[in-house]
GUTOR-857444 format. One record per residue (C-alpha): residue number from 1; x, y, z. Coordinates in steps of 0.05 Angstrom, whole numbers, plus 5000, padded with zeros to 4 digits. Layout:
<nodes>
<loba:NUM	x:X	y:Y	z:Z>
...
</nodes>
This chain:
<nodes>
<loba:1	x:5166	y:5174	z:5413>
<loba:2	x:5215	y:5117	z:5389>
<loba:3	x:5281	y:5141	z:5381>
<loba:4	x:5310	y:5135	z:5316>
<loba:5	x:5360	y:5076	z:5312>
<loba:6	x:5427	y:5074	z:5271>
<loba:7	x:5474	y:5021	z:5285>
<loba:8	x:5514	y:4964	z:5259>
<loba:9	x:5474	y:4909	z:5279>
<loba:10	x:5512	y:4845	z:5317>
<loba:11	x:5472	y:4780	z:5322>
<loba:12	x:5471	y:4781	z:5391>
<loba:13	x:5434	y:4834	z:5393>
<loba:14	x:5371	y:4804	z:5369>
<loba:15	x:5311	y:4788	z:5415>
<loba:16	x:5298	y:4705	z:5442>
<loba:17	x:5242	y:4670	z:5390>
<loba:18	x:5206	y:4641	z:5455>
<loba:19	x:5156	y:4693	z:5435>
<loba:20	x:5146	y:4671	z:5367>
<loba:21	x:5154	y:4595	z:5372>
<loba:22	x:5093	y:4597	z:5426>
<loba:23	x:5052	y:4627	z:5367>
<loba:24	x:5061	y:4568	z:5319>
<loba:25	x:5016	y:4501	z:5333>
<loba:26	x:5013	y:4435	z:5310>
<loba:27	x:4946	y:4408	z:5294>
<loba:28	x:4950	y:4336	z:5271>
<loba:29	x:4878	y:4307	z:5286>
<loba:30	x:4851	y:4373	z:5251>
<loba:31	x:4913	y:4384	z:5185>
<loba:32	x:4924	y:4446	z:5210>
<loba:33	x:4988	y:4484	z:5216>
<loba:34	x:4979	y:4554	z:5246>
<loba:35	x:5029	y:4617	z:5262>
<loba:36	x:4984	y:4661	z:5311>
<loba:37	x:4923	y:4661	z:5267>
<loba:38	x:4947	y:4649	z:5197>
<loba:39	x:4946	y:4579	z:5177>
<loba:40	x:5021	y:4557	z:5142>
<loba:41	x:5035	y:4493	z:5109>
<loba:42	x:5103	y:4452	z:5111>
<loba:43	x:5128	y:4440	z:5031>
<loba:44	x:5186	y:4392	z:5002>
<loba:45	x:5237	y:4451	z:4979>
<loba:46	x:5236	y:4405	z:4916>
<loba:47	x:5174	y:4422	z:4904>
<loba:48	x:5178	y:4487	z:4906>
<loba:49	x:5235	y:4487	z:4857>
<loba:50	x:5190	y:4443	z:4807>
<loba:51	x:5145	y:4502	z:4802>
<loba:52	x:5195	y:4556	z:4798>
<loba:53	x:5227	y:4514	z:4743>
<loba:54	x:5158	y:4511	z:4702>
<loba:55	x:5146	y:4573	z:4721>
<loba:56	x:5210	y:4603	z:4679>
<loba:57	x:5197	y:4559	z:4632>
<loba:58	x:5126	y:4575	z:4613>
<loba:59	x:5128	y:4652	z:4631>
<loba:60	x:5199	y:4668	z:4616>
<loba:61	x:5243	y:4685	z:4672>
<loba:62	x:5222	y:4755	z:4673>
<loba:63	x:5148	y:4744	z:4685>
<loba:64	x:5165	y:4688	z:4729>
<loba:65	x:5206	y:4732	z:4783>
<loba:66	x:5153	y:4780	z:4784>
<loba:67	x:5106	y:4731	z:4799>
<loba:68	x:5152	y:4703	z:4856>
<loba:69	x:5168	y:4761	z:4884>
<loba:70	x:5096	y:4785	z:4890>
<loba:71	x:5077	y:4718	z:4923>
<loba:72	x:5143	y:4743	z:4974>
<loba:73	x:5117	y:4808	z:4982>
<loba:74	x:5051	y:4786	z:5000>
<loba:75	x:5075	y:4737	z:5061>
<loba:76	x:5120	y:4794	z:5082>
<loba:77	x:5066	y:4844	z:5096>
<loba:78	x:5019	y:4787	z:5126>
<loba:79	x:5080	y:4778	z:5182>
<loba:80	x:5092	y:4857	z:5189>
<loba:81	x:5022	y:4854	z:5220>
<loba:82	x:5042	y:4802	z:5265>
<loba:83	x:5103	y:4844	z:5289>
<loba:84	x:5070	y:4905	z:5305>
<loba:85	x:5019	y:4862	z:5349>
<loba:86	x:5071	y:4825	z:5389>
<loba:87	x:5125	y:4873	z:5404>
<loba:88	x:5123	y:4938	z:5444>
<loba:89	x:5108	y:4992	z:5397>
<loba:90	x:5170	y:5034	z:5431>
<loba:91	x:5218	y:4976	z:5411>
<loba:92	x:5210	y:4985	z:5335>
<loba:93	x:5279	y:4950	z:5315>
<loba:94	x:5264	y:4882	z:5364>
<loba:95	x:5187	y:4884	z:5324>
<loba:96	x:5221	y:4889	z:5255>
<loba:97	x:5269	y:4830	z:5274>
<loba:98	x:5210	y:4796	z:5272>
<loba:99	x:5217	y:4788	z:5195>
<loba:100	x:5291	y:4749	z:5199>
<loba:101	x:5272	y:4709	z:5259>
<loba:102	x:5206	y:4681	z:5224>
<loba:103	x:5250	y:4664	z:5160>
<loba:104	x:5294	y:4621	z:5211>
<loba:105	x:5242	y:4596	z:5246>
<loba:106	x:5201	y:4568	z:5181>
<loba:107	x:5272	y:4538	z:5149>
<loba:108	x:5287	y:4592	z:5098>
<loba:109	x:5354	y:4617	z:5121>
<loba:110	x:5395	y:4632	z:5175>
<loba:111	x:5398	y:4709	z:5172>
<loba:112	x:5441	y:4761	z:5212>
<loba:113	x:5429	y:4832	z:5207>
<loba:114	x:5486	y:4871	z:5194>
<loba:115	x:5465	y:4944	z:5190>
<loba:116	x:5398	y:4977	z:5206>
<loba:117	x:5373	y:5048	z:5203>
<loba:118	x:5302	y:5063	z:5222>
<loba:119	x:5263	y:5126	z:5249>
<loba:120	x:5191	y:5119	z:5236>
<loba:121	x:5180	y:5194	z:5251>
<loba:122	x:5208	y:5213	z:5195>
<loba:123	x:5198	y:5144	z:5149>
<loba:124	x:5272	y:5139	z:5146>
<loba:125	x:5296	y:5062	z:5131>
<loba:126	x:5363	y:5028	z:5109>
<loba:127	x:5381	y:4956	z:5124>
<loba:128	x:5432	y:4909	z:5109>
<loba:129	x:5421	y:4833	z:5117>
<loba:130	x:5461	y:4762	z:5105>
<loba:131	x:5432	y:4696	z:5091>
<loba:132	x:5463	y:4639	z:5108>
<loba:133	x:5442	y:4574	z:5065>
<loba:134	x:5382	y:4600	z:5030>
<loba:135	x:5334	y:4550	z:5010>
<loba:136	x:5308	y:4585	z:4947>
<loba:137	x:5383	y:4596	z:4922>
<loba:138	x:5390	y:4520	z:4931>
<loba:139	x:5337	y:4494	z:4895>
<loba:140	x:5355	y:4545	z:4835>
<loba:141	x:5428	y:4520	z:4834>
<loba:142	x:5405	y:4446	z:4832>
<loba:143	x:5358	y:4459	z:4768>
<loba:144	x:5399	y:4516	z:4732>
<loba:145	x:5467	y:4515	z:4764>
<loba:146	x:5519	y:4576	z:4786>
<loba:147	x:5491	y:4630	z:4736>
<loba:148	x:5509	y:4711	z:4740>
<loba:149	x:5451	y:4724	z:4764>
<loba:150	x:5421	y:4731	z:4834>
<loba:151	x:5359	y:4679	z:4848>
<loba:152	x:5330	y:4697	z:4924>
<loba:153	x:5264	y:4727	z:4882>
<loba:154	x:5209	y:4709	z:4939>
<loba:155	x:5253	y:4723	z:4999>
<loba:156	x:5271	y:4789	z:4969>
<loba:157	x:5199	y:4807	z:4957>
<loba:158	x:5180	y:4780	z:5031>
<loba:159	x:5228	y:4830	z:5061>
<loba:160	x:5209	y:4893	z:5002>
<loba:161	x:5133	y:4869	z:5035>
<loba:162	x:5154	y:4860	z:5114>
<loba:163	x:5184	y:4926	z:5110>
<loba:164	x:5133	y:4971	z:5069>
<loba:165	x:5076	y:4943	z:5117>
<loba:166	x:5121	y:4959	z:5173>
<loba:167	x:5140	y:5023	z:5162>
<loba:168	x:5071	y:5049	z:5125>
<loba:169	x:5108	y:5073	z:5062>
<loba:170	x:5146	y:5044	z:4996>
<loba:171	x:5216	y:4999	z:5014>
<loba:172	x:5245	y:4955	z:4970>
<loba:173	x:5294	y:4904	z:4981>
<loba:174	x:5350	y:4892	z:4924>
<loba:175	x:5394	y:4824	z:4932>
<loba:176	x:5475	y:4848	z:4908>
<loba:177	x:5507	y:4787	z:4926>
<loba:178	x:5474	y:4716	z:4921>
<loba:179	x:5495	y:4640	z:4926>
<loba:180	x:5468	y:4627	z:4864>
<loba:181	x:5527	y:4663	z:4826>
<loba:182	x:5570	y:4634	z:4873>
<loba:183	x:5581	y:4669	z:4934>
<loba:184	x:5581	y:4640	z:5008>
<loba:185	x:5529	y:4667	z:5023>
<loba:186	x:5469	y:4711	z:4998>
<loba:187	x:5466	y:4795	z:5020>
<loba:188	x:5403	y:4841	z:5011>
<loba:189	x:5398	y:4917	z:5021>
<loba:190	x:5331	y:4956	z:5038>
<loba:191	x:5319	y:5029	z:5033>
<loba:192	x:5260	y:5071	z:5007>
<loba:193	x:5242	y:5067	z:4931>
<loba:194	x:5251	y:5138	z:4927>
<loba:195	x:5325	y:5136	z:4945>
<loba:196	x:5348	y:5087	z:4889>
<loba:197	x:5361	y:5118	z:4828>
<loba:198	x:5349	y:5046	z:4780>
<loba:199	x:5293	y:5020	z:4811>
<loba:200	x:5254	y:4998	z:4743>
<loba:201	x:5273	y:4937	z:4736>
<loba:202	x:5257	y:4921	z:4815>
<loba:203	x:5185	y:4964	z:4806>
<loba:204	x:5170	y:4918	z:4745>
<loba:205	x:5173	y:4857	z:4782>
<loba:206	x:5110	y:4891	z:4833>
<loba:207	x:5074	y:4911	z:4767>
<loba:208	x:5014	y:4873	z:4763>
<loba:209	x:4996	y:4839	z:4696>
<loba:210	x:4943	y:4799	z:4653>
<loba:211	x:4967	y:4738	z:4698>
<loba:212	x:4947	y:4751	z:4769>
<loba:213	x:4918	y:4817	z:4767>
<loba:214	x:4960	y:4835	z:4827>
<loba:215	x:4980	y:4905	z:4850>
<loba:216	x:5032	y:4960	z:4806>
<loba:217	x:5090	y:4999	z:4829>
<loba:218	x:5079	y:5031	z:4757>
<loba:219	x:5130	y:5088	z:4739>
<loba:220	x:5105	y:5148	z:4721>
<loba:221	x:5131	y:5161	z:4657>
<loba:222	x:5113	y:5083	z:4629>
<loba:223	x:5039	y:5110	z:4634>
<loba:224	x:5048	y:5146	z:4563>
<loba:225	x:5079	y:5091	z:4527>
<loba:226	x:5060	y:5017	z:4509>
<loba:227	x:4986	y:4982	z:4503>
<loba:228	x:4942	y:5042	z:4536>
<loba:229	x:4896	y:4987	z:4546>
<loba:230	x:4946	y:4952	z:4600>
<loba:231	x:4967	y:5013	z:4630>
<loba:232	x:4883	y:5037	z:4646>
<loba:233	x:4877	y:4966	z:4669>
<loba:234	x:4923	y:4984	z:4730>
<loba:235	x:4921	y:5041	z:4781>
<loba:236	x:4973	y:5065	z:4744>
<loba:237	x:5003	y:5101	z:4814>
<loba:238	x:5075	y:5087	z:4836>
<loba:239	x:5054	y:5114	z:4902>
<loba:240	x:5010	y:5050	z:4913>
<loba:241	x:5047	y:4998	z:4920>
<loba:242	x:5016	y:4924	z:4961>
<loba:243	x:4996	y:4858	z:4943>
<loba:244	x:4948	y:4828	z:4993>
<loba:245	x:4884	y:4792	z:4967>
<loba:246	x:4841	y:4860	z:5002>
<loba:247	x:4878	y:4902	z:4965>
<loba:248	x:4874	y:4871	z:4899>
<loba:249	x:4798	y:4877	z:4910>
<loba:250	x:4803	y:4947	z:4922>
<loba:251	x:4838	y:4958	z:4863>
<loba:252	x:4788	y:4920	z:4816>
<loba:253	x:4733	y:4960	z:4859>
<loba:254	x:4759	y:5028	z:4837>
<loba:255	x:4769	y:5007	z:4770>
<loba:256	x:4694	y:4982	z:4762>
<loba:257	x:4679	y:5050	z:4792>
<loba:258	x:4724	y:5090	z:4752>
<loba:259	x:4683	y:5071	z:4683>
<loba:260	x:4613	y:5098	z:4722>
<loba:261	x:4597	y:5169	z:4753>
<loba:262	x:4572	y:5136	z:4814>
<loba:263	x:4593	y:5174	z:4876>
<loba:264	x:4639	y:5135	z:4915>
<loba:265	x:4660	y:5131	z:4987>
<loba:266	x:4718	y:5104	z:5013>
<loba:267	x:4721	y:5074	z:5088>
<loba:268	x:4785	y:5065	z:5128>
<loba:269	x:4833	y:5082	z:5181>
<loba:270	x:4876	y:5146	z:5179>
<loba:271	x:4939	y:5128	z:5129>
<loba:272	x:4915	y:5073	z:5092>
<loba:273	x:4917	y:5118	z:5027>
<loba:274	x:4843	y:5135	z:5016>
<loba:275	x:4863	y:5198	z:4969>
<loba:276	x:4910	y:5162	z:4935>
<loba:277	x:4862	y:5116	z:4913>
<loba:278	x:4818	y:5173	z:4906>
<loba:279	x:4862	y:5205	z:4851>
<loba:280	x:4870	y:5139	z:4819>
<loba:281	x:4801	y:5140	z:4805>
<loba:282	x:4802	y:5203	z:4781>
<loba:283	x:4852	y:5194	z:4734>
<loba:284	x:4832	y:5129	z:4698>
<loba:285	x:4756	y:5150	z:4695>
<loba:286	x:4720	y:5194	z:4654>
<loba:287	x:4732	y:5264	z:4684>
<loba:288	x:4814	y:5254	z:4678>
<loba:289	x:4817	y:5318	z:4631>
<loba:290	x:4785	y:5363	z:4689>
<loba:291	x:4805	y:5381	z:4757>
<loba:292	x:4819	y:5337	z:4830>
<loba:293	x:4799	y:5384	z:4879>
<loba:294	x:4815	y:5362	z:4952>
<loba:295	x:4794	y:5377	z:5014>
<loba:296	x:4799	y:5359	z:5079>
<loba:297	x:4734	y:5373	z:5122>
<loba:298	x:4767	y:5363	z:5181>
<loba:299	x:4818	y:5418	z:5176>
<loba:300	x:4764	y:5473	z:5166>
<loba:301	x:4729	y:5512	z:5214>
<loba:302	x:4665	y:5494	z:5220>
<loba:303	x:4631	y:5563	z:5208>
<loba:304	x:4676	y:5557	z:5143>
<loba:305	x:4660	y:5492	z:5118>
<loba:306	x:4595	y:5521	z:5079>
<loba:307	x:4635	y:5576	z:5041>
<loba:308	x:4688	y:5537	z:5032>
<loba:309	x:4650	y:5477	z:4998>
<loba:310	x:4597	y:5520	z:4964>
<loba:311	x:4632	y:5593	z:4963>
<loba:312	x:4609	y:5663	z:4986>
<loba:313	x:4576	y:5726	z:4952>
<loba:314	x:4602	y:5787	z:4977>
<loba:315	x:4589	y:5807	z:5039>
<loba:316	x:4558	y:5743	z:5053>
<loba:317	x:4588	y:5733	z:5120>
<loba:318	x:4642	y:5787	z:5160>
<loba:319	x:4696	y:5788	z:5127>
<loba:320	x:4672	y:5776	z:5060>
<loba:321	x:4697	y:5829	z:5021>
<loba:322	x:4692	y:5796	z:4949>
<loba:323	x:4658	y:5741	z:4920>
<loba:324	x:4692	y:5671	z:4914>
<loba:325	x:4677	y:5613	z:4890>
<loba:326	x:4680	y:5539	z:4924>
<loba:327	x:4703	y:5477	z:4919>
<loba:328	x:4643	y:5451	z:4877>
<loba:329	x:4654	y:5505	z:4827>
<loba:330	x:4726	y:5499	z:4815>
<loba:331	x:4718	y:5414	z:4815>
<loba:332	x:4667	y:5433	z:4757>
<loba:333	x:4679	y:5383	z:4701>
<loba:334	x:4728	y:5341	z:4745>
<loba:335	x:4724	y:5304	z:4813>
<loba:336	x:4717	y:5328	z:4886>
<loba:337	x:4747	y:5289	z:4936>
<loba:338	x:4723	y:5307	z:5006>
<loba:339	x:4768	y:5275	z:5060>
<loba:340	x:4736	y:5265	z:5136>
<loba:341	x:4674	y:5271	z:5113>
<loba:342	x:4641	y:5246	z:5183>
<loba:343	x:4657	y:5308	z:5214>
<loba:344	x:4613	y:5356	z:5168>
<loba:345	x:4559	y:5388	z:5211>
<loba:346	x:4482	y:5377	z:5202>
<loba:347	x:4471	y:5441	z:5168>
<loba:348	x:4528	y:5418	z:5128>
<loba:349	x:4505	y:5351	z:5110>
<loba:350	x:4440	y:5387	z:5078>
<loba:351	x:4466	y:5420	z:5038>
<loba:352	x:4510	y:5377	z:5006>
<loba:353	x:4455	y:5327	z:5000>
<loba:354	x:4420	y:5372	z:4960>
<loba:355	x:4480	y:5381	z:4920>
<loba:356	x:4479	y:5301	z:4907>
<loba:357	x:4419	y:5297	z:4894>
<loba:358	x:4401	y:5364	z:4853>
<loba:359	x:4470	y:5375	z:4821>
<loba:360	x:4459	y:5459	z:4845>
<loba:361	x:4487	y:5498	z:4904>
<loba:362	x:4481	y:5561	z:4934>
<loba:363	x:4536	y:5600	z:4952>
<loba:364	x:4529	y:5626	z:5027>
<loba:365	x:4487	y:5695	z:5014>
<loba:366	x:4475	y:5686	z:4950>
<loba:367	x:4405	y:5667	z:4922>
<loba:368	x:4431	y:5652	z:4849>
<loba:369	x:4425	y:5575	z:4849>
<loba:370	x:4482	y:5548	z:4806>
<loba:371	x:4494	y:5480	z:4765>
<loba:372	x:4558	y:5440	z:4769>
<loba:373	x:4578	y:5376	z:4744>
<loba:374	x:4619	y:5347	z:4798>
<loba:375	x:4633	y:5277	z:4820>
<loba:376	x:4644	y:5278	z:4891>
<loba:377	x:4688	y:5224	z:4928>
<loba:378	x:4684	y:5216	z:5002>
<loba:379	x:4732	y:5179	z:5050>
<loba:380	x:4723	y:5178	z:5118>
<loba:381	x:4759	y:5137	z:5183>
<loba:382	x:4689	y:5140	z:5223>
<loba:383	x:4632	y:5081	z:5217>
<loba:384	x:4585	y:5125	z:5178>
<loba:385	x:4526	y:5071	z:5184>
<loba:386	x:4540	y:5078	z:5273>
<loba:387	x:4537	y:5156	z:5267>
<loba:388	x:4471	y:5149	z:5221>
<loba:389	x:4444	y:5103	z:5283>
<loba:390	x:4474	y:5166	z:5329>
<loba:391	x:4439	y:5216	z:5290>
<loba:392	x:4498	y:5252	z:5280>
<loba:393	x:4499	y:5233	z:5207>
<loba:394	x:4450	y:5237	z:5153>
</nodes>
């Protein structure tokens, strides 16, 4: 288990780049540029600041930071993934140093760490970092001048998106001292989203909007106000938070599903956020005024899935001294989500095939067949179409 670090930071402590400057190739005969397998591209800084500058301009400078920042967050989380491959899994403060050492290395800043906090056990982060000579603070100054306000937008977002794809949950990044308002030099701080207490104006500039259709850190209680027309058109979660081009997809997935009672089935590893998706789906969708009933298959005994999916009469089984009813019967009217569902047994599976199919169950030792109105969602980490091919899955 990596033990959890807490510790001023000096620059000397940071790991040699020999690693990551073998990673990025030149390909002049081809045009290609590439950083392990993602394919970069070298850009004047000026123009860069001709689009932020038309980018205020036309959008407002509101709309236009979001937009930045999103573009940030997305490089940020495409490099986490490179850190986790390259450095050992034990070492977690050398993989996240990654994230400075790659904005050296492609000309952003010079950056020294100054404090850093992380235990991953218990999805605990706080860091404090300095940028020296920040190209995005430069090419603001040169079009708007020294203002009051700070102007890092995309280099904040890379490091709110480095750091939430690092540590599998919710940081954000928030710059309190910037070159653009005059200091010497720019200074961000990172910690959770739940542990700052005036995060809207930093969650609004993840929300996604009619422009790019990108992903929401939405705060809850923004849901009940405004257009209800833009609010259904997002997830509407401020537990999902992610901008990557997949994820976008997903998101316009689960909408298209939401508006259908199609049951749906969602495939991925263990902590991607399968039932949070699941109970996005649920709420923006038809069913939102009845019940999310969860389970996880996995966590049940297997001579108790039955009952506990479908119920039990009394007496139906040892130990069943009243009648009760299951998981399909109390998700009447709403939305079953079944988590794991790979692991089901054969008899099982059957059953709640025929429950698909026939929209009736049985409760174990009853013969009273019974009607519900369910929409069951599945998720499951296994390759359902392999385990068909196994047999193991129907």
């Amino acid at each position: 288990m990596p033990t959890p670090l807490k510790a001023a930071v000096p620059r000397s402590a940071l790991p040699t780049r020999e690693d990551l400057i073998s990673r990025v190739h030149f390909d002049p005969r081809e045009g290609r540029i590439w950083l392990d397998d993602q394919r970069m591209l070298l850009l004047h800084t000026s123009a860069l600041g001709v689009l932020r500058q038309e980018l205020i301009e036309t959008l407002g400078v509101d709309a236009a930071r979001g937009l930045i920042t999103r573009m940030g967050y997305n490089s940020g989380a495409h490099d986490a993934e490179l850190a986790r491959k390259m450095r050992a899994p034990d070492a977690p403060q050398d993989a996240l140093f990654i994230g400075p050492q790659l904005h050296m290395l492609e000309g952003v800043a010079r950056v020294e760490p100054a404090h850093l906090e992380i235990d991953e056990e218990r999805g605990h982060f706080f860091g404090e970092f300095h940028w020296y000579g920040c190209a995005e603070a430069e090419v603001h100054v040169q079009r708007y001048g020294i203002g009051a306000d700070t102007a890092c937008w995309q280099q904040v977002g890379y490091a709110s998106g480095f750091v939430s794809r690092f540590m599998g949950r919710p940081v954000m990044f928030r710059e309190v001292q910037c070159c653009a308002q005059g200091a010497s030099h720019c200074v961000i701080i990172g910690k959770s989203v739940d542990e700052w207490s005036d995060a809207d104006e930093d969650k609004r500039s993840l929300r996604a909007d009619a422009l790019t259709q990108g992903l929401s850190a939405v705060p809850r209680g923004d849901l009940g106000s405004g257009d209800s027309s833009t609010a259904r058109s997002l997830l509407g979660d401020a537990d999902v938070v992610g901008v990557s081009s997949g994820f976008n997809a997903v998101c316009h997935m689960v909408r298209r599903a939401a508006s259908t009672q199609a049951t749906v089935l969602f495939l991925g590893e263990s902590g991607v956020g399968k039932e949070v998706l699941a109970q996005s789906l649920h709420r923006i969708g038809k069913r939102a005024s009845g019940p999310f009933v969860a389970i996880n298959c996995a966590a049940i005994p297997e001579d108790l899935i039955e009952s506990e999916l479908f119920g039990v009469e009394k007496g139906g089984f040892t130990g069943a001294q009243s009648a009760r009813a299951g998981r399909f019967e109390r998700a009447d009217g709403g939305t079953l989500f079944l988590d794991e569902i790979g692991i089901l047994s054969w008899t099982a599976q059957g059953k709640l095939l025929r429950a698909l199919q026939e929209r009736e169950i049985e409760r174990v030792g009853g013969i009273q067949t019974r009607k519900v109105d369910v929409r069951v969602v599945a998720a499951t980490n296994l390759d359902l179409r392999a385990e068909v091919e196994a047999g193991r899955f129907r």
